[in-house]
N, C-alpha and C positions, 0 to 999 in steps of 0.2 A: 680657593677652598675646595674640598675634594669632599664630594657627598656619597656614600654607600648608595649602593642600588639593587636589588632585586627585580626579575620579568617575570610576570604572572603566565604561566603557558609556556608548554615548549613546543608548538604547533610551527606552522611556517609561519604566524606573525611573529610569534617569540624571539624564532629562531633569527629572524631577519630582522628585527628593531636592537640583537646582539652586534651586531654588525652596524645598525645606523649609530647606535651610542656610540662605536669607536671612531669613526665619521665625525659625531660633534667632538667627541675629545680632540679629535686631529684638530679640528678650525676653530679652538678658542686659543686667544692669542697670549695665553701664559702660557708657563711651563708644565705643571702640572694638570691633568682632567680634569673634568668637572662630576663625571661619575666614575666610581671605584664596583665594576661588576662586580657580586658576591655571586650570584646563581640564577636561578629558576628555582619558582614554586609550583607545581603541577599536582591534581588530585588524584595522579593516574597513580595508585600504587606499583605496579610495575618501573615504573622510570624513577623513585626516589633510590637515591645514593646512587644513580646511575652517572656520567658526564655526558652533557652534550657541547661540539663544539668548544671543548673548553672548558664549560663554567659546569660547577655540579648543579644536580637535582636538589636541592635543601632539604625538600619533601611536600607537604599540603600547603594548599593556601591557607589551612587556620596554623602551619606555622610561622605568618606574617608575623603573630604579636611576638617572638624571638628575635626578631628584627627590629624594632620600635629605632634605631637609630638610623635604617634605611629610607629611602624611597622607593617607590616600587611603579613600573610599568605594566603596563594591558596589555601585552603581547596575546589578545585571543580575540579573532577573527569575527566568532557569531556573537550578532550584537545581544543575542541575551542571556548567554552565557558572561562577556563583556559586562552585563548589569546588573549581574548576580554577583563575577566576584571583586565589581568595585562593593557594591551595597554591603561584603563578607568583610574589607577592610577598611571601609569606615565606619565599619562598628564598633574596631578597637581603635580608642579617643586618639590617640599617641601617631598614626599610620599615617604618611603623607603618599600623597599618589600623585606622581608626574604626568610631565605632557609633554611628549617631543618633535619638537622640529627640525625634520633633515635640513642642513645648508644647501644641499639642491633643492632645497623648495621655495616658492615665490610665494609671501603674503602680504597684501595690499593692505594700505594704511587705513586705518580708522576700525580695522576689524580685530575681531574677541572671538578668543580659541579657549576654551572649557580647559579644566583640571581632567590629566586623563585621556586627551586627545592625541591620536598619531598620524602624525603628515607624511605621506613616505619622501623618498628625491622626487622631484620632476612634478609635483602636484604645481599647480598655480592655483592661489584664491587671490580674488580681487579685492577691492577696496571694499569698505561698507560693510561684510560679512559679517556674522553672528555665527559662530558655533560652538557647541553645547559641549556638554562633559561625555569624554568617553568615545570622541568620533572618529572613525578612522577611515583616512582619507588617503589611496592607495595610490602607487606611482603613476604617475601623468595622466591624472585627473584634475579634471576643470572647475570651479563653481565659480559663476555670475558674481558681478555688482551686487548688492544688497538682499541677497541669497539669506536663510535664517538655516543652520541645520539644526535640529534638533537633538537630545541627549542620545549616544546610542549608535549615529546613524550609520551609515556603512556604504563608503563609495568602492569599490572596485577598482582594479587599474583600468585606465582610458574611459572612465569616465567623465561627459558631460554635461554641467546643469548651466544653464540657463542662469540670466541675471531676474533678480527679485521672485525667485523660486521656492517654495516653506516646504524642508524636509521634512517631513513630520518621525517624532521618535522610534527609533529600534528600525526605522525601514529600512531595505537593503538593496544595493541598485547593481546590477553586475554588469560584468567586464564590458566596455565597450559602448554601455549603453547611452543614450543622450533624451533629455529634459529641455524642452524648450522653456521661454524665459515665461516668468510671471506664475506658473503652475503649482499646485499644494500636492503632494504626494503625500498620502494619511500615514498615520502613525502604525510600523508594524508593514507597511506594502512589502510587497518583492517584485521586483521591476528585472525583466530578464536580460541573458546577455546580447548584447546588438540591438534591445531593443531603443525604438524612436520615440517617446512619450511624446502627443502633444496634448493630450486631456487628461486633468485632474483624474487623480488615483486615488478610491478610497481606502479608507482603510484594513487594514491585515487581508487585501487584494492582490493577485498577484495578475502582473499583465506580463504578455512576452512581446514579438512579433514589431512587424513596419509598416502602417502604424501600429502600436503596442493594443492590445486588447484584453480584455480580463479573462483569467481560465479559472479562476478558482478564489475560494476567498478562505483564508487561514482558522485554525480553530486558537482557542485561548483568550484570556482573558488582560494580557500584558500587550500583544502584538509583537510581539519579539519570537524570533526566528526559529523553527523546529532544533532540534538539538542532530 
């Protein structure tokens, strides 16, 4: 069965989860895909009726409800951006919203991936894992054994957590960085690139450095990422 699709954003996630859907199409073992791209929704007015790559612009993401017989992916980056415009399309009843799994990515058994979630290749998750709606988990990054991410959360490529580690929601953890095991990173942190966490980060905190240390602590009321 061949499903319509739509990618929320035409950013570099957008752009590059274009690219992983023809990936899963190539390694499902019928003939025909399993998603039929229609486009991108983006709220940038410049870019509607434009092409990117290919696929046009459709126009805003409140053109979703024209779509009611698509799916639709989170191809956007900052996680609260990311939680705005799932929260814009499940408010029309009809909207399904995907979650994709590159076939270069390892996921270990017993674990639960949210509505919404994007694995890029080359990610490994272990067994036992928990994660939430909406997370995107970027090329060859690690998370532990019995890890929880939370809704939102945002790993970077080459990132590593730790086993039995609670991502706490909207946090963002950049390139490179590593999480030793057992540790809560609060809801909303930013965890810098290269950094080495090994103490508990609270929230909407931002730590950098080796060991990682706090520089500043976020303003807002969500914990989700400046725009």
């Amino acid at each position: 069965m061949t499903t319509n699709a739509i990618i929320i954003g035409t950013g570099g996630v957008g752009r590059a989860l274009r690219y992983f859907i023809d990936d899963v199409n190539r390694h499902q073992p019928r003939c025909e895909p399993v998603w039929r791209l229609l486009g991108y929704l983006d709220d940038d007015p410049a870019k509607s009726g434009s092409s990117i790559d290919g696929l046009p612009v459709l126009g805003p993401i409140s053109a979703c409800k024209s779509y009611m017989d698509a799916a639709f992916f989170l191809g956007i980056g900052d996680p609260g951006h990311r939680r705005s415009a799932y929260d814009r399309l499940i408010a029309e009843p009809a909207s399904t919203i995907a979650r994709l799994i590159h076939p270069r990515a390892h996921v270990g058994g017993n674990t639960t991936i949210g509505t919404g979630t994007i694995v890029y290749p080359g990610a490994v998750i272990d067994p036992d894992v928990r994660i939430g709606i909406g997370v995107l988990i970027n090329q060859n990054a690690t998370i532990g054994h019995d890890t929880v991410a939370e809704d939102y959360a945002t790993l970077a490529p080459g990132v590593h957590i730790g086993g039995a580690v609670k991502l706490g929601a909207d946090c963002n953890i950049g390139i490179g960085a590593s999480v030793i095991q057992g540790l809560t990173i609060g809801r909303g942190a930013v965890i810098g690139a290269g950094a080495a966490v090994i103490n508990d980060v609270a929230p909407s905190t931002t730590v950098v450095g080796v060991p990682a240390k706090p520089i500043g602590k976020k303003q807002g009321s969500n914990g989700a990422e400046p725009a």
